[in-house]
KOLRO-581982 format. One record per atom (N, C-alpha, C): residue number from 1; residue in one letter; atom name; x, y, z. Coordinates in steps of 0.02 Angstrom, whole numbers. Layout:
N
num | residu | atome | X | Y | Z
NUM | A | CA | X | Y | Z
...
! end
This chain:
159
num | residu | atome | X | Y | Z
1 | X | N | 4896 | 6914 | 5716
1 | X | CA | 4964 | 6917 | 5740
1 | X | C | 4990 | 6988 | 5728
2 | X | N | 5008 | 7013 | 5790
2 | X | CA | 5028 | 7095 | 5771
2 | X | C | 5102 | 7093 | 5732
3 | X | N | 5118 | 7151 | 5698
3 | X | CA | 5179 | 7145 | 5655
3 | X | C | 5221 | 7188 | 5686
4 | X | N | 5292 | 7180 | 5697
4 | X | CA | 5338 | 7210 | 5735
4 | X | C | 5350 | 7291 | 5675
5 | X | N | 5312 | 7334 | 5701
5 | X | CA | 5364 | 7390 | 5653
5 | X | C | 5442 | 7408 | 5678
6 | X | N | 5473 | 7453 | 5614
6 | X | CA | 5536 | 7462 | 5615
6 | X | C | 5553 | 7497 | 5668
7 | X | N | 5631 | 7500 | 5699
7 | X | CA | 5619 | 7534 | 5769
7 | X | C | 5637 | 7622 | 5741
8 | X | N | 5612 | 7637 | 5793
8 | X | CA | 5628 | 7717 | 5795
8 | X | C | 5683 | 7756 | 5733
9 | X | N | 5663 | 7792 | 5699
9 | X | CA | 5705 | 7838 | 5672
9 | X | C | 5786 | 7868 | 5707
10 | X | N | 5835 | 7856 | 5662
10 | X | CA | 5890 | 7891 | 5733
10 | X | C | 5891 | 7984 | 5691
11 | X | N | 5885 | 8010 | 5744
11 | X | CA | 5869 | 8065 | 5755
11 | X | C | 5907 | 8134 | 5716
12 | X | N | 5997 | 8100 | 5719
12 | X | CA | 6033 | 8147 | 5689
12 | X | C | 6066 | 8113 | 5632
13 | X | N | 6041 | 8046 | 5602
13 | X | CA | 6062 | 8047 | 5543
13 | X | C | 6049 | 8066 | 5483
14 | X | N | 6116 | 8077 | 5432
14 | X | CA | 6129 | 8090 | 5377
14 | X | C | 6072 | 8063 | 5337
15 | X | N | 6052 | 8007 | 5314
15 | X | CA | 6012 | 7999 | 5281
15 | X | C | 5955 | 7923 | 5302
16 | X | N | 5912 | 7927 | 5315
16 | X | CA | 5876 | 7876 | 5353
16 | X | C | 5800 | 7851 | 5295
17 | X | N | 5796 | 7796 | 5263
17 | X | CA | 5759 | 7777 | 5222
17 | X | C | 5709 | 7705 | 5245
18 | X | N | 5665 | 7725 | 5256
18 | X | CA | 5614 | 7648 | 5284
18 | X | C | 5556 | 7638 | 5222
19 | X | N | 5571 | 7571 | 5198
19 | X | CA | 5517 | 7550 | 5142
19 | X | C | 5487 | 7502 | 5170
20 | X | N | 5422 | 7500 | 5158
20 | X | CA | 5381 | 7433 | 5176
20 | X | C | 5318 | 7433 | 5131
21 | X | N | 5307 | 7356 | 5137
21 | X | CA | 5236 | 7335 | 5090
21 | X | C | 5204 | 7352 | 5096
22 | X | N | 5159 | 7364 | 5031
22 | X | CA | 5104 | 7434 | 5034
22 | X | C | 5052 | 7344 | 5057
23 | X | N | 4997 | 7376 | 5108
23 | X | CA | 4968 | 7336 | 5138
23 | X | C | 4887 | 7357 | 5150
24 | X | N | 4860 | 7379 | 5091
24 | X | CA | 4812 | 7412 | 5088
24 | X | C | 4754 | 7408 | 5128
25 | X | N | 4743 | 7327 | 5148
25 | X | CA | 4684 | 7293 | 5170
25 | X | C | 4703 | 7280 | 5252
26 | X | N | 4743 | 7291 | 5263
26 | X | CA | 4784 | 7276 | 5337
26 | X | C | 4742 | 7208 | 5360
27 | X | N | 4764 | 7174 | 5401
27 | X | CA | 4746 | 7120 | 5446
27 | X | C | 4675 | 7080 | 5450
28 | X | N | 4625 | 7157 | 5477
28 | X | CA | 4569 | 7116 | 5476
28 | X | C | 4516 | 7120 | 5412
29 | X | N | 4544 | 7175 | 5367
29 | X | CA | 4514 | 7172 | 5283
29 | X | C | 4547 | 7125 | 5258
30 | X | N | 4605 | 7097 | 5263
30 | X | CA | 4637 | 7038 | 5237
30 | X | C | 4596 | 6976 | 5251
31 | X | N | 4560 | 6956 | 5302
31 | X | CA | 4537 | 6910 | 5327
31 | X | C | 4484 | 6911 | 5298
32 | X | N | 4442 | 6968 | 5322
32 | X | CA | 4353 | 6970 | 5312
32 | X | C | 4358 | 6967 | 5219
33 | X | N | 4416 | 6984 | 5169
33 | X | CA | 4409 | 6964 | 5112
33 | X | C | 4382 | 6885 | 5105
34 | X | N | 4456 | 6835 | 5114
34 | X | CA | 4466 | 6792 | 5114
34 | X | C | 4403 | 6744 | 5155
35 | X | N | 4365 | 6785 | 5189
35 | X | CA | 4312 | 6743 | 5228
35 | X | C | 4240 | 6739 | 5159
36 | X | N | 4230 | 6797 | 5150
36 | X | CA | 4177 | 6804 | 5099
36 | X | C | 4197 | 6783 | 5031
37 | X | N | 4272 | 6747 | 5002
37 | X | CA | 4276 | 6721 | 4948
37 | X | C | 4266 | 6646 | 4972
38 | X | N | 4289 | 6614 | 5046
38 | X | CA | 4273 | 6564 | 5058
38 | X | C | 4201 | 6550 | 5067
39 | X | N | 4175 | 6583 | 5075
39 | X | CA | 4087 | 6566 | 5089
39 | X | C | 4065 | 6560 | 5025
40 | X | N | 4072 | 6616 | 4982
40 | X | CA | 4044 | 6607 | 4926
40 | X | C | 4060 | 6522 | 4867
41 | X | N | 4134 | 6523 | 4891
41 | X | CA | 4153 | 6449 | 4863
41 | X | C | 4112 | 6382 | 4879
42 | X | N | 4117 | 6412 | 4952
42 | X | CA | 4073 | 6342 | 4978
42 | X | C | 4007 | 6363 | 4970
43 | X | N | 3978 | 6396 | 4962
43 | X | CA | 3899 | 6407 | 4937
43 | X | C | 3885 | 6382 | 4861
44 | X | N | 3921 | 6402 | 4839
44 | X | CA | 3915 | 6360 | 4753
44 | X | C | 3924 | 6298 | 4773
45 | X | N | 3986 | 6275 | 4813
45 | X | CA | 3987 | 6183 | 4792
45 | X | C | 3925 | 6169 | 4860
46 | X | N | 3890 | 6200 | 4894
46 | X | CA | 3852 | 6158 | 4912
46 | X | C | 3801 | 6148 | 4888
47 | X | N | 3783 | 6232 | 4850
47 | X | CA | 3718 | 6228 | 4777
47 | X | C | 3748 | 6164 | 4749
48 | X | N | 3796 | 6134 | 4713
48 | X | CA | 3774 | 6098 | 4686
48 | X | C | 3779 | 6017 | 4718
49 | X | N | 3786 | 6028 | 4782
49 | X | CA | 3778 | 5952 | 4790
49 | X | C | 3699 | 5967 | 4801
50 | X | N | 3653 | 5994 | 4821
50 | X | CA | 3588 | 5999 | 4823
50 | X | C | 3552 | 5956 | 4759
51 | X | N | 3593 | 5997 | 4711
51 | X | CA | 3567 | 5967 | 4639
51 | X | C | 3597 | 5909 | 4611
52 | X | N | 3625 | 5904 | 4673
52 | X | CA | 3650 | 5805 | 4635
52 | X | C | 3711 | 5820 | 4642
53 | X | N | 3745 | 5855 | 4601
53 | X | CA | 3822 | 5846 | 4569
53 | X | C | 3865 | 5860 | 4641
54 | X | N | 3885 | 5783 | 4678
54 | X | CA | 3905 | 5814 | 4753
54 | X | C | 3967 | 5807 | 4739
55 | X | N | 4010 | 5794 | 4692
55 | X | CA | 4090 | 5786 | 4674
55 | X | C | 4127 | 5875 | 4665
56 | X | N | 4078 | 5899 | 4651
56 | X | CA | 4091 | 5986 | 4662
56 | X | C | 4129 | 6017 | 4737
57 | X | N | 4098 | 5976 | 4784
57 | X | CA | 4097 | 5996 | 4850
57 | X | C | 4164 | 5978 | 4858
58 | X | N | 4206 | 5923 | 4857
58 | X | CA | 4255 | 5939 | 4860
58 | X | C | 4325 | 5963 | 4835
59 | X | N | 4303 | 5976 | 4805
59 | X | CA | 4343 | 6026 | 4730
59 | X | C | 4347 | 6108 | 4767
60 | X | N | 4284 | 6113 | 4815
60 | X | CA | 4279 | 6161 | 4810
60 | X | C | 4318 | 6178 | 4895
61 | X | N | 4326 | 6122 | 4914
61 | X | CA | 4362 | 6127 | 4993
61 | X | C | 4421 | 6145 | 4977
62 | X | N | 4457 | 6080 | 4907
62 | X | CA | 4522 | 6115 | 4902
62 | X | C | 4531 | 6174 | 4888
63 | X | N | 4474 | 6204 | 4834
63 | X | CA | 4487 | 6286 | 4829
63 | X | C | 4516 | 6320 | 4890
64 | X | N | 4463 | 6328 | 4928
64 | X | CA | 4454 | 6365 | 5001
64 | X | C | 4510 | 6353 | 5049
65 | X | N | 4547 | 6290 | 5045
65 | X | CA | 4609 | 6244 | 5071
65 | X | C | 4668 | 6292 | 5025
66 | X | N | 4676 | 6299 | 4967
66 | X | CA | 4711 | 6350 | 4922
66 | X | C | 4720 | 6427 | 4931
67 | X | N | 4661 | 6456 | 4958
67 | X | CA | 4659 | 6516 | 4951
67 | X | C | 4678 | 6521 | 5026
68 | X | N | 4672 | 6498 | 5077
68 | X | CA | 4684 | 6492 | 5141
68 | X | C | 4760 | 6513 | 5140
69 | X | N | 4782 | 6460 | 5110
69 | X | CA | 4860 | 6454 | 5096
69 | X | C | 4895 | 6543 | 5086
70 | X | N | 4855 | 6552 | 5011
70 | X | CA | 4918 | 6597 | 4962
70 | X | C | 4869 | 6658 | 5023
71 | X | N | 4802 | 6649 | 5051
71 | X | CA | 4828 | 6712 | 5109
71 | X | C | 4856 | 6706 | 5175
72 | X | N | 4872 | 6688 | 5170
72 | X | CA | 4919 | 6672 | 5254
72 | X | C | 4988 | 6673 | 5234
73 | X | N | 5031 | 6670 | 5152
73 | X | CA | 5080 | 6675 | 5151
73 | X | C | 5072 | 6758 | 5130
74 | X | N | 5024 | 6800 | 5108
74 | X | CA | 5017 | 6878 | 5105
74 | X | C | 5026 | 6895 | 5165
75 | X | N | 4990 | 6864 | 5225
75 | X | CA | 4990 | 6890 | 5299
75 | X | C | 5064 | 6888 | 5311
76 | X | N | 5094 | 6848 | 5314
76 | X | CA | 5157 | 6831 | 5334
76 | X | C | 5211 | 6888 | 5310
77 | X | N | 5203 | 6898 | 5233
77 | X | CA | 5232 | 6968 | 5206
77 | X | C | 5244 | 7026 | 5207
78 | X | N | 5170 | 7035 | 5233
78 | X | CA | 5145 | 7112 | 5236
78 | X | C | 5188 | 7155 | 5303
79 | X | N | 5191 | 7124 | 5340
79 | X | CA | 5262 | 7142 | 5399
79 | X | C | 5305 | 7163 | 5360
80 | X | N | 5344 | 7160 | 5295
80 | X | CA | 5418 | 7168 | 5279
80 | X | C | 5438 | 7231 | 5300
81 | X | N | 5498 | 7248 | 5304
81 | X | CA | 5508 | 7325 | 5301
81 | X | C | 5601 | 7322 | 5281
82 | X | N | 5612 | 7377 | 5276
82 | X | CA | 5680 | 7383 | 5239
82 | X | C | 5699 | 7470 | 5267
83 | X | N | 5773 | 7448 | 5301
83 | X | CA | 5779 | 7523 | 5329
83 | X | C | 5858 | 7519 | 5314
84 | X | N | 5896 | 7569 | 5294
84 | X | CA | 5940 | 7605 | 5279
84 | X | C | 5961 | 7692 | 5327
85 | X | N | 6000 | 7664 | 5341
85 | X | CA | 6020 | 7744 | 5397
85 | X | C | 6106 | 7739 | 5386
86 | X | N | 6102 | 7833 | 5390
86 | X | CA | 6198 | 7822 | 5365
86 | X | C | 6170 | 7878 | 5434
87 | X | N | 6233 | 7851 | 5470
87 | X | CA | 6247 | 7896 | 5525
87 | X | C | 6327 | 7915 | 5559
88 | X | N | 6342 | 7978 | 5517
88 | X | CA | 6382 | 7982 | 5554
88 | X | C | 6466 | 7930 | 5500
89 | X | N | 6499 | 7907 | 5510
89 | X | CA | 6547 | 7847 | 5464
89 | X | C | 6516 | 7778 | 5496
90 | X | N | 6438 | 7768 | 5486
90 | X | CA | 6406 | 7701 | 5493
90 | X | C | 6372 | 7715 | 5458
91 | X | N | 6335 | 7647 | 5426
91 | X | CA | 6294 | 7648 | 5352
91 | X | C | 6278 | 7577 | 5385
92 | X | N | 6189 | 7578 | 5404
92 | X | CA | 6174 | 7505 | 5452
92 | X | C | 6104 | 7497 | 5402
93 | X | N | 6102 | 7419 | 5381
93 | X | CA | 6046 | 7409 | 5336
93 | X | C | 5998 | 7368 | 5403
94 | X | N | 5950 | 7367 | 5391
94 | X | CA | 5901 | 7319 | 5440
94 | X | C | 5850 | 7308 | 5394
95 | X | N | 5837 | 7229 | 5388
95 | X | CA | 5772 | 7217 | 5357
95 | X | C | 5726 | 7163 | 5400
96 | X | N | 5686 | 7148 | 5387
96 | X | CA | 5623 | 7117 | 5417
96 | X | C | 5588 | 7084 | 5360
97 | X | N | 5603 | 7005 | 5349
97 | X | CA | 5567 | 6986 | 5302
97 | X | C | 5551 | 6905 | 5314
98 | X | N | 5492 | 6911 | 5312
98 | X | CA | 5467 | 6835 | 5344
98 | X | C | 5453 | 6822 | 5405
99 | X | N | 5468 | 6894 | 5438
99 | X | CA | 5456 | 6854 | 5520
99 | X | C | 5534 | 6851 | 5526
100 | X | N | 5598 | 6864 | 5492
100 | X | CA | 5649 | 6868 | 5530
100 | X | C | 5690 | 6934 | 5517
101 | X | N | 5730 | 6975 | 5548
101 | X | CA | 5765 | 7005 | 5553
101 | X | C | 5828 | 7009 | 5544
102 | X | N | 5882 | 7041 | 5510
102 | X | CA | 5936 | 7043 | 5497
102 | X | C | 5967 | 7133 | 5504
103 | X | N | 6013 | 7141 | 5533
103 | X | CA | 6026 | 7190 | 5555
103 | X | C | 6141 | 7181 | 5497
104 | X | N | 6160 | 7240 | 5471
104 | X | CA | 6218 | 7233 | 5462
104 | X | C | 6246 | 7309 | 5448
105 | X | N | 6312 | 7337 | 5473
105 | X | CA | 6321 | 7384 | 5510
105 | X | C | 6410 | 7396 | 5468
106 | X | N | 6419 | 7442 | 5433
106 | X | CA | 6483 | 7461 | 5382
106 | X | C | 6499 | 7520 | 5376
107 | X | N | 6582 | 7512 | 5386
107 | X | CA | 6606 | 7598 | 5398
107 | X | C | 6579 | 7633 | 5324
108 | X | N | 6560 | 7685 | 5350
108 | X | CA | 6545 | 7720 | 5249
108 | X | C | 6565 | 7718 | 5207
109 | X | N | 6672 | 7735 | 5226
109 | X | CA | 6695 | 7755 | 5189
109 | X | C | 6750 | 7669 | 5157
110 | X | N | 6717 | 7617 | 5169
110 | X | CA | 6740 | 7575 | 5137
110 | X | C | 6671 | 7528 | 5127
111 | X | N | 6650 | 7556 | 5092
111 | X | CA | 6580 | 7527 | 5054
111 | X | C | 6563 | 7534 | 4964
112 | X | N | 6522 | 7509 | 4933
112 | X | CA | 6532 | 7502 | 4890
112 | X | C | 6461 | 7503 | 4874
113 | X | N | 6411 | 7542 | 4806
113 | X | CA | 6346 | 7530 | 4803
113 | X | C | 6345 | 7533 | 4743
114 | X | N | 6306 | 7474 | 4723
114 | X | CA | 6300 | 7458 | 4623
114 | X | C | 6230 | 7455 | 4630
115 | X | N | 6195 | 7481 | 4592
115 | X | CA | 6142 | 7462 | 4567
115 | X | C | 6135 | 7379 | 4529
116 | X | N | 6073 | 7355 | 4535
116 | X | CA | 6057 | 7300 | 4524
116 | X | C | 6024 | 7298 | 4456
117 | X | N | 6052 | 7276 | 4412
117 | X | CA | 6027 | 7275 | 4332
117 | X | C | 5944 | 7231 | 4349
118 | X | N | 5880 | 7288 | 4309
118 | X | CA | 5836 | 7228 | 4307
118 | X | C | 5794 | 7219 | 4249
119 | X | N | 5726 | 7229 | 4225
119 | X | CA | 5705 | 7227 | 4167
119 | X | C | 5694 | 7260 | 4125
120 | X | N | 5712 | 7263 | 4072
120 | X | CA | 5725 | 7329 | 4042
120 | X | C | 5737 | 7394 | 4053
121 | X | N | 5801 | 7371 | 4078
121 | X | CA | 5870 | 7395 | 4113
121 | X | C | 5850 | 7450 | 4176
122 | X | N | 5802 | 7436 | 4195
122 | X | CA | 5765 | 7484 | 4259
122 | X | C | 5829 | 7432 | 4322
123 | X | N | 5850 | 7477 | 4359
123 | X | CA | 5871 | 7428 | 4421
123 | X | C | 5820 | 7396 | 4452
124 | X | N | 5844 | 7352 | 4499
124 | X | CA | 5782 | 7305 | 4520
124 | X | C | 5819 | 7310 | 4590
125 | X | N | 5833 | 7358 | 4638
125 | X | CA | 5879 | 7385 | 4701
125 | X | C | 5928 | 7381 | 4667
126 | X | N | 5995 | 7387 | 4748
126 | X | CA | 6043 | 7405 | 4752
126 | X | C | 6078 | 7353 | 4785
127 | X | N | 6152 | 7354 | 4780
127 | X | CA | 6180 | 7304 | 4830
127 | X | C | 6219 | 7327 | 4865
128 | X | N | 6244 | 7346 | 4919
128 | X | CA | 6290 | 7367 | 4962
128 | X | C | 6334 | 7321 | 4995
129 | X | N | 6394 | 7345 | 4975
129 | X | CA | 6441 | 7286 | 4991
129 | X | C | 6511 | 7304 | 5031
130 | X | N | 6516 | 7276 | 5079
130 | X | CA | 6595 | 7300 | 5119
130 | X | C | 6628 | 7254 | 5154
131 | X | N | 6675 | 7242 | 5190
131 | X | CA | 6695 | 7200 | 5237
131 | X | C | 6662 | 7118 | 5218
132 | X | N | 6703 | 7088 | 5135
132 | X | CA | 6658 | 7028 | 5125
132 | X | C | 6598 | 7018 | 5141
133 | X | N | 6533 | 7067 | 5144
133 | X | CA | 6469 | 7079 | 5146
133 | X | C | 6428 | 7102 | 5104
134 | X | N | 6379 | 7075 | 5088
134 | X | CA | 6356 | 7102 | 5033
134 | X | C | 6272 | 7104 | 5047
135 | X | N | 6255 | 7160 | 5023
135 | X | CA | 6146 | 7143 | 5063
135 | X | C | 6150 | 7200 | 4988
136 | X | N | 6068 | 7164 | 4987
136 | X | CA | 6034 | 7205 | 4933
136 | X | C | 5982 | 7264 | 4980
137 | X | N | 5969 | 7327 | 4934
137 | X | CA | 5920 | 7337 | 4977
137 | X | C | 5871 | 7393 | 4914
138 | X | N | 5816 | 7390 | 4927
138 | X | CA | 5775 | 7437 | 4874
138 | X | C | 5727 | 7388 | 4865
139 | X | N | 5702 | 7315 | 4873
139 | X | CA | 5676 | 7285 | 4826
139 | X | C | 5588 | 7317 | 4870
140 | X | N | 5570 | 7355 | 4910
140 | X | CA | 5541 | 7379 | 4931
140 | X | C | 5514 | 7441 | 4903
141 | X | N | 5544 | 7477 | 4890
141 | X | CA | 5541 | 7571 | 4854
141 | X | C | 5522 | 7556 | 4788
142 | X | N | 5489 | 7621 | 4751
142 | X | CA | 5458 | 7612 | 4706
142 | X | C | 5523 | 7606 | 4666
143 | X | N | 5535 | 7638 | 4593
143 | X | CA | 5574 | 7654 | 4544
143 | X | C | 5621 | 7703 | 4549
144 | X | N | 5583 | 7753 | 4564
144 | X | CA | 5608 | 7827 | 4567
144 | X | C | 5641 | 7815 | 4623
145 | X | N | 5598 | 7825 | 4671
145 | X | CA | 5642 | 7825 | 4750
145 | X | C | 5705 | 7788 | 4749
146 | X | N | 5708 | 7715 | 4719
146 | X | CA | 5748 | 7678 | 4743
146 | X | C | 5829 | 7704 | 4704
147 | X | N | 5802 | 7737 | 4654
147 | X | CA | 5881 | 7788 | 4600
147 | X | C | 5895 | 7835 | 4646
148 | X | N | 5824 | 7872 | 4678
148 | X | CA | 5851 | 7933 | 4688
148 | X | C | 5906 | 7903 | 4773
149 | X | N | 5887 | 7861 | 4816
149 | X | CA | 5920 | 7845 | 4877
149 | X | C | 5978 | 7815 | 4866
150 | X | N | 6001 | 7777 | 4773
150 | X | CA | 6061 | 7753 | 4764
150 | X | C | 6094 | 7821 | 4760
151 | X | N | 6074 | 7855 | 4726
151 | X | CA | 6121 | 7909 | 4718
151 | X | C | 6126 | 7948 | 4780
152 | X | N | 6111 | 7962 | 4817
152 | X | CA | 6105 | 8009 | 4882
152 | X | C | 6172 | 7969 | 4919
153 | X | N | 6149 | 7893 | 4926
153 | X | CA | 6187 | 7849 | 4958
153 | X | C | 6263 | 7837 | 4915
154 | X | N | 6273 | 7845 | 4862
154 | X | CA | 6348 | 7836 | 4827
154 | X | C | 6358 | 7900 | 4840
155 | X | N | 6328 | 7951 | 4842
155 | X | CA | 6389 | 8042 | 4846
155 | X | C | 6375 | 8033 | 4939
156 | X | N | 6358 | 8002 | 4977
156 | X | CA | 6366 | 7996 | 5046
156 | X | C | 6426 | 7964 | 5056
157 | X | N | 6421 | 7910 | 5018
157 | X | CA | 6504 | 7847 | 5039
157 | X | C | 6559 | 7889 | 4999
158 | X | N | 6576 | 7910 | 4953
158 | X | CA | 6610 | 7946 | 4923
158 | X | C | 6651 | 7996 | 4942
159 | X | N | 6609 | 8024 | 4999
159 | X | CA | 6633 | 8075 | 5040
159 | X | C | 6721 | 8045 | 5071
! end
């Protein structure tokens, strides 16, 4: 299933930030993994129904029934993306997560950006909030990045 990337960069904005899941194995290394851990599963439980012990075999479907699962909910993920653009007195978040899209769009200069307290006291993103709205955004960016774009982004609204 192809994954929708983020749309186009806008060209003359102030500050434009796109994070997405690091996705090392892309699509068809994702698969051909998950194919050669399933073979190998079912090659042991069929070694041992050979040797008698045939209650293995299906122990070993549910495995393969399991791993099926937790990768197809990685596939499903690996699409995310997270975009932030201040353009201009607009400040528009767009994210992509799950297969759905959410787009939300706030004058600059009545916005509001807190960092998100997280584990040992590192933020864990940001929240941007205006017009009874509120979206998180960072949970994408590493550590660094995600301080250094709060701060870029609070002396932007500030203005």
């Amino acid at each position: 299933m192809p994954v929708a990337p983020p749309p186009p960069f806008v060209p003359d904005a102030q500050l434009c930030v796109v994070a997405r899941r690091n996705d090392a194995l892309g699509p068809r290394g994702r698969w051909a993994a998950f194919g050669l851990l399933a073979s190998v599963c079912l090659a042991l439980g069929a070694g041992f129904v050979v040797v008698g012990a045939w209650p293995v075999l299906p122990w070993s479907l549910v495995e393969v029934t399991v791993l099926a699962v937790a990768f197809a909910c990685i596939a499903r993920r690996a699409g995310d993306w997270e975009r932030l653009t201040v353009d201009g007195d607009r400040v528009i978040v767009e994210r992509r997560r799950g297969g759905r899209t959410e787009r939300c769009e706030w004058n600059r200069h009545w916005l509001r950006v807190e960092a998100m307290p997280g584990v040992r006291g590192a933020s864990d993103g940001m929240r941007i909030t205006g017009d009874g709205r509120s979206v998180e955004f960072g949970a994408l960016l590493p550590q660094a990045e995600r301080d250094e774009v709060a701060r870029t982004l609070q002396r932007l609204v500030a203005r």
